[in-house]
Short mmCIF file of the C-alpha atoms (twelve columns), coordinates in Angstrom:
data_MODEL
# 
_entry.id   MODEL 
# 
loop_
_atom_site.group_PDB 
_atom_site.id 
_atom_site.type_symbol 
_atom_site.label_atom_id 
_atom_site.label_alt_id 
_atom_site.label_comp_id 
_atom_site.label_asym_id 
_atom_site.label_seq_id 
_atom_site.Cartn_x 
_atom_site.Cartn_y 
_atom_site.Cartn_z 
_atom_site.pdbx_PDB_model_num 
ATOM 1   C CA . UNK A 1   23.247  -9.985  -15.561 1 
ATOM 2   C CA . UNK A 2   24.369  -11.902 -12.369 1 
ATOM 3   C CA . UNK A 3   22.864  -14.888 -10.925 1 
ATOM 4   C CA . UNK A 4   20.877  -12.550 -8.264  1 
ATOM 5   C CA . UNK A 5   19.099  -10.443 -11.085 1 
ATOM 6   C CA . UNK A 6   17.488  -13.686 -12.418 1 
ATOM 7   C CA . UNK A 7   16.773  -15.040 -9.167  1 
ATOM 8   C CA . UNK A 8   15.068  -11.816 -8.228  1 
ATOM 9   C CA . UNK A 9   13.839  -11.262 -11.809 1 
ATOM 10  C CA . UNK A 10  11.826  -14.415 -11.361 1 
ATOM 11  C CA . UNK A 11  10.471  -14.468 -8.446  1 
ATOM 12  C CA . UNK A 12  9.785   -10.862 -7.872  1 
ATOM 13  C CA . UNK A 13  6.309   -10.746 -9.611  1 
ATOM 14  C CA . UNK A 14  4.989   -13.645 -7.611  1 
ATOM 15  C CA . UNK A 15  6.379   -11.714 -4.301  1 
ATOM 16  C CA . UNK A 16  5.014   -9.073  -4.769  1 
ATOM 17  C CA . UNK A 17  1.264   -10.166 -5.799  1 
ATOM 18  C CA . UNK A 18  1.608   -12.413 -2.153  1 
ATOM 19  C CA . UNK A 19  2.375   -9.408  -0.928  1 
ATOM 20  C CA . UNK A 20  -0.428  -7.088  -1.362  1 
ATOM 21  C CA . UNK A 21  -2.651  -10.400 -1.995  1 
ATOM 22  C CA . UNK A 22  -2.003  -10.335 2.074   1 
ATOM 23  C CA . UNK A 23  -1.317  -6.830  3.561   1 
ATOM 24  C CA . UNK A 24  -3.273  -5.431  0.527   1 
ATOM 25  C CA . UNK A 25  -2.874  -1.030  0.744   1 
ATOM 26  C CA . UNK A 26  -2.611  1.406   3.533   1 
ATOM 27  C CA . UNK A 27  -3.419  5.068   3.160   1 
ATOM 28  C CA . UNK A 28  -4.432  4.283   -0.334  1 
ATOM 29  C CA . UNK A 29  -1.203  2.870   -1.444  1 
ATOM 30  C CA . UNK A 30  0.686   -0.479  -1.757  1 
ATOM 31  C CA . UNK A 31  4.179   1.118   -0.181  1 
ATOM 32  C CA . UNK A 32  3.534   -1.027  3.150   1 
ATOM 33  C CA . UNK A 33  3.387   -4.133  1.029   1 
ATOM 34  C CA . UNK A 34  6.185   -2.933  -1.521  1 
ATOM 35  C CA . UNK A 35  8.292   -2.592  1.213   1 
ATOM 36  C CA . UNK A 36  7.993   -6.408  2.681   1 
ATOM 37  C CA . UNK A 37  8.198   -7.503  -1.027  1 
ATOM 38  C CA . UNK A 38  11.594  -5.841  -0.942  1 
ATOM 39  C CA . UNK A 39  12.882  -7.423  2.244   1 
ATOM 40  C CA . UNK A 40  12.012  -10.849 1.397   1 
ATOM 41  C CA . UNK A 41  13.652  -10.564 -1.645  1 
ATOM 42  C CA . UNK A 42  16.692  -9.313  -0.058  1 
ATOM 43  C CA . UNK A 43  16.115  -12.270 2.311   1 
ATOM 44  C CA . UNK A 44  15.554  -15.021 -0.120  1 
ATOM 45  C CA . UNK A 45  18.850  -13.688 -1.616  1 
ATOM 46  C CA . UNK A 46  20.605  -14.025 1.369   1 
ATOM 47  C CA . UNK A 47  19.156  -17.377 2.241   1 
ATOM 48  C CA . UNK A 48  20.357  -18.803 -1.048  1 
ATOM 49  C CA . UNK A 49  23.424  -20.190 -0.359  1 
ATOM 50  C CA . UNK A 50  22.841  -21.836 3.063   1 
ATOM 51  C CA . UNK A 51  19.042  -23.490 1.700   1 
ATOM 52  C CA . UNK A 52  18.855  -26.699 -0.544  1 
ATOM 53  C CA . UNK A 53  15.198  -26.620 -0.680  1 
ATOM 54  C CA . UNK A 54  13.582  -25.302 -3.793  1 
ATOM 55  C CA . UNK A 55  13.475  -21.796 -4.662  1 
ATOM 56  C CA . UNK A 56  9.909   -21.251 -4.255  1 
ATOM 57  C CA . UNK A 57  9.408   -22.836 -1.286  1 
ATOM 58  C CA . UNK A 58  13.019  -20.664 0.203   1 
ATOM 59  C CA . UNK A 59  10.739  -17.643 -1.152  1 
ATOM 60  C CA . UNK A 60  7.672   -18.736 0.157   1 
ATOM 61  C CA . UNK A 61  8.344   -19.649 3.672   1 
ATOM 62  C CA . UNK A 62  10.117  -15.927 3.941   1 
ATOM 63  C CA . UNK A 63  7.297   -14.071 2.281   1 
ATOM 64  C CA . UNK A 64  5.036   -15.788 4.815   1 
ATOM 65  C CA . UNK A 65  7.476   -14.507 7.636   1 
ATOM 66  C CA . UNK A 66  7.573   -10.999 6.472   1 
ATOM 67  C CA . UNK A 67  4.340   -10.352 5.553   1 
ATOM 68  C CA . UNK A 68  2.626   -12.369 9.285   1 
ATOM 69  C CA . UNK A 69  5.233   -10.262 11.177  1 
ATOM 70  C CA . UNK A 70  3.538   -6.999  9.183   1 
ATOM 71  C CA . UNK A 71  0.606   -8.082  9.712   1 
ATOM 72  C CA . UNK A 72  1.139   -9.253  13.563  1 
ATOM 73  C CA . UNK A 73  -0.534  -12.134 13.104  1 
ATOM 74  C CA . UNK A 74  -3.598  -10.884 11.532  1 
ATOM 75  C CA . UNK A 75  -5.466  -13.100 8.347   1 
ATOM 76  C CA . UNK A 76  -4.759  -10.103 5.960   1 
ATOM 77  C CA . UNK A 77  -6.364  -9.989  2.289   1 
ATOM 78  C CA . UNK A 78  -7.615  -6.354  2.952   1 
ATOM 79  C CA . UNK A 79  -8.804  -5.720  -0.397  1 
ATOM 80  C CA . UNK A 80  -9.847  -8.828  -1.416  1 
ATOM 81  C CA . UNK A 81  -13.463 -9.141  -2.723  1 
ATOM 82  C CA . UNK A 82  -14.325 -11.984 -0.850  1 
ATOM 83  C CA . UNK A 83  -13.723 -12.570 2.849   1 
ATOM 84  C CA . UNK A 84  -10.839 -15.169 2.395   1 
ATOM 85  C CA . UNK A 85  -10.245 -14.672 6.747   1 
ATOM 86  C CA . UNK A 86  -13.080 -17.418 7.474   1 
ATOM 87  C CA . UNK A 87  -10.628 -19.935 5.973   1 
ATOM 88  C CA . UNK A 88  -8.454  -22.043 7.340   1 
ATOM 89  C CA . UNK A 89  -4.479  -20.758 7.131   1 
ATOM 90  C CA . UNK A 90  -3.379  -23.661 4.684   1 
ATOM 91  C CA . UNK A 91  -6.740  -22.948 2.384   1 
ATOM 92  C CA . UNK A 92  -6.827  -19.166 2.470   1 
ATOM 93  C CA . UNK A 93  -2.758  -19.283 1.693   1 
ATOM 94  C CA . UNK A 94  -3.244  -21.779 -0.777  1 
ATOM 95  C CA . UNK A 95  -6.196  -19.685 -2.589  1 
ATOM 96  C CA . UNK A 96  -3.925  -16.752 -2.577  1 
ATOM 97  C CA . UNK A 97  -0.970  -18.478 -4.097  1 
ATOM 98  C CA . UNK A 98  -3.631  -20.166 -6.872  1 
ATOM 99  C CA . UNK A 99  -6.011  -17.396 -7.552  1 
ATOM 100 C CA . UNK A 100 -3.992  -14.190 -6.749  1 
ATOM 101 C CA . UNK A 101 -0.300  -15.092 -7.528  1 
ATOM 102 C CA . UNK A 102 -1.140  -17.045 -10.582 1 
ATOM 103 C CA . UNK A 103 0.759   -19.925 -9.674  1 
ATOM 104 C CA . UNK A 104 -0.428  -23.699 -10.793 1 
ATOM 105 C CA . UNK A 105 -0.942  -26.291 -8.611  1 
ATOM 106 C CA . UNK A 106 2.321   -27.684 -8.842  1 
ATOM 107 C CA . UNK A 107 4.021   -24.615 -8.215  1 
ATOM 108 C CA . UNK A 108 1.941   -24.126 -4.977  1 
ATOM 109 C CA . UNK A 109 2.782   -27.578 -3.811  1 
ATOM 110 C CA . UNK A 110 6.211   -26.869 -4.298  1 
ATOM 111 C CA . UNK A 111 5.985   -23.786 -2.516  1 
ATOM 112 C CA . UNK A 112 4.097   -25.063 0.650   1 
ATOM 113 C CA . UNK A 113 6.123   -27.950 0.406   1 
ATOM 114 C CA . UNK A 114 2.572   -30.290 -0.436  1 
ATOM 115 C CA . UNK A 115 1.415   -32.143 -3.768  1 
ATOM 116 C CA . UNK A 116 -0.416  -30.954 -6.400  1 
ATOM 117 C CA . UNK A 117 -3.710  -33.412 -5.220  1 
ATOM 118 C CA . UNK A 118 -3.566  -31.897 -1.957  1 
ATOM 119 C CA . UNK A 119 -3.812  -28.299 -3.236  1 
ATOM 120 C CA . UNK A 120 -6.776  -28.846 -5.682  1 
ATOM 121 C CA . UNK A 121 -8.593  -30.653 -2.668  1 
ATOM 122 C CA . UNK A 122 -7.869  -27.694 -0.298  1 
ATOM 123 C CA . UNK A 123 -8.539  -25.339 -3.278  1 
ATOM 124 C CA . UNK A 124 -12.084 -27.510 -4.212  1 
ATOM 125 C CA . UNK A 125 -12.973 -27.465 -0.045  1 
ATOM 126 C CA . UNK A 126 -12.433 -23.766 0.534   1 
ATOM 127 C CA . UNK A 127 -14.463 -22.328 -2.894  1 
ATOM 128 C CA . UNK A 128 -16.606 -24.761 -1.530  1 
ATOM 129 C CA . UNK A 129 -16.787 -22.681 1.951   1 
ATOM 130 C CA . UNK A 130 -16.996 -19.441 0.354   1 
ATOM 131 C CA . UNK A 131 -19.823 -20.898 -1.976  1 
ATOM 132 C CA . UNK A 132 -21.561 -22.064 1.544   1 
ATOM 133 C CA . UNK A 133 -21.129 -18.982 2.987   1 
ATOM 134 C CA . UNK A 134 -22.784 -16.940 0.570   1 
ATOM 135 C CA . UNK A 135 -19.866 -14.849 -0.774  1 
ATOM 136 C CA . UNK A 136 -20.070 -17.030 -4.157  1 
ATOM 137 C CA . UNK A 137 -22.835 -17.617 -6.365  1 
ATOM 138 C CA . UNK A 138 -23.159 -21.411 -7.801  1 
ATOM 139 C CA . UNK A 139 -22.218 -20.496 -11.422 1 
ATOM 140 C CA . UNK A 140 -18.681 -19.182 -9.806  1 
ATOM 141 C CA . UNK A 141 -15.647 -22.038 -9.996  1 
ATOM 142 C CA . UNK A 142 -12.296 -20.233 -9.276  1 
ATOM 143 C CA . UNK A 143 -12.134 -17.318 -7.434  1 
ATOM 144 C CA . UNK A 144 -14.566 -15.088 -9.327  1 
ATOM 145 C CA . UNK A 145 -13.987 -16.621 -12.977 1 
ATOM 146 C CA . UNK A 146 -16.709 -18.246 -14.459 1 
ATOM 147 C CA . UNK A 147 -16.379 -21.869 -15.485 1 
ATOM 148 C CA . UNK A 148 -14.525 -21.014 -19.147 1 
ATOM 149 C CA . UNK A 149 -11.996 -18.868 -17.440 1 
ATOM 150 C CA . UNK A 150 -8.487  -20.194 -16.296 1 
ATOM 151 C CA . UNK A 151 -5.988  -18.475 -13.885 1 
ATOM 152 C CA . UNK A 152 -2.899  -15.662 -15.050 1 
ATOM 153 C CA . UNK A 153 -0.471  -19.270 -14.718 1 
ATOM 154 C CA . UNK A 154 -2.823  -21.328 -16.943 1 
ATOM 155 C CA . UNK A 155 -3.178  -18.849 -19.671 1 
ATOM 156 C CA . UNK A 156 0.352   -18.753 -20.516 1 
# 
């Protein structure tokens, strides 16, 4: 197994959740959002030599790229229960990364190139906003887990 196989062994999952986290399915299927998965892998692989920045944020920052120019711009987050498009850009990316990628807080600061403070405030102010605006009922502390209930990243 070559060095790109692990690279794209590892960071494949978390592409690919992003990935329909954002575009979410068309026609009934995920293909759309399979396919951008695909090219930022292929991009982050190509990238890899020429970057010195971490891994996840190289992934990151061309997920983000393929997935806005899909989406032309638009919030995304089809088929998410909850209306994540009244956020904010840096809270609604950081919820998906958190809630629907699984990944901790310091692998989202990493990622977005932040700390891990930063993201729990910006993760803390925008349940708060979706708590405000009705989508969330009190009880409710991370994305539609009640308070005993940790994310995918925590539970491992």
């Amino acid at each position: 197994m070559g060095l790109g196989d692990i690279v794209v062994s590892t960071i494949k999952p978390v592409v690919v959740r992003y990935c329909r986290a954002r575009i979410g399915r068309r026609d009934g299927s995920f293909a759309v959002a399979d396919l951008v998965a695909k090219e930022t892998l292929h991009a982050v692989l190509r990238s890899l030599t020429a970057e010195r920045e971490p891994l996840l944020a190289i992934t990151y920052r061309m997920a983000v790229k393929n997935v806005t120019r899909e989406l032309k711009g638009e919030p995304g987050c089809a088929d998410s229960a909850l209306n994540v498009s009244v956020l904010p850009d840096g809270e609604r990316e950081i919820l998906i990364l958190r809630a629907m990628c699984g990944l901790t807080a310091e692998q989202t600061a990493e990622a977005i190139g932040s700390t891990p403070a930063d993201v729990r405030i910006a993760q803390h102010r925008a349940l708060e906003k979706l708590r405000k605006s009705s989508q969330l009922d009190g009880r409710v502390t991370r994305f539609g887990h009640g308070a005993t209930m940790e994310t995918l990243s925590e539970r491992c």
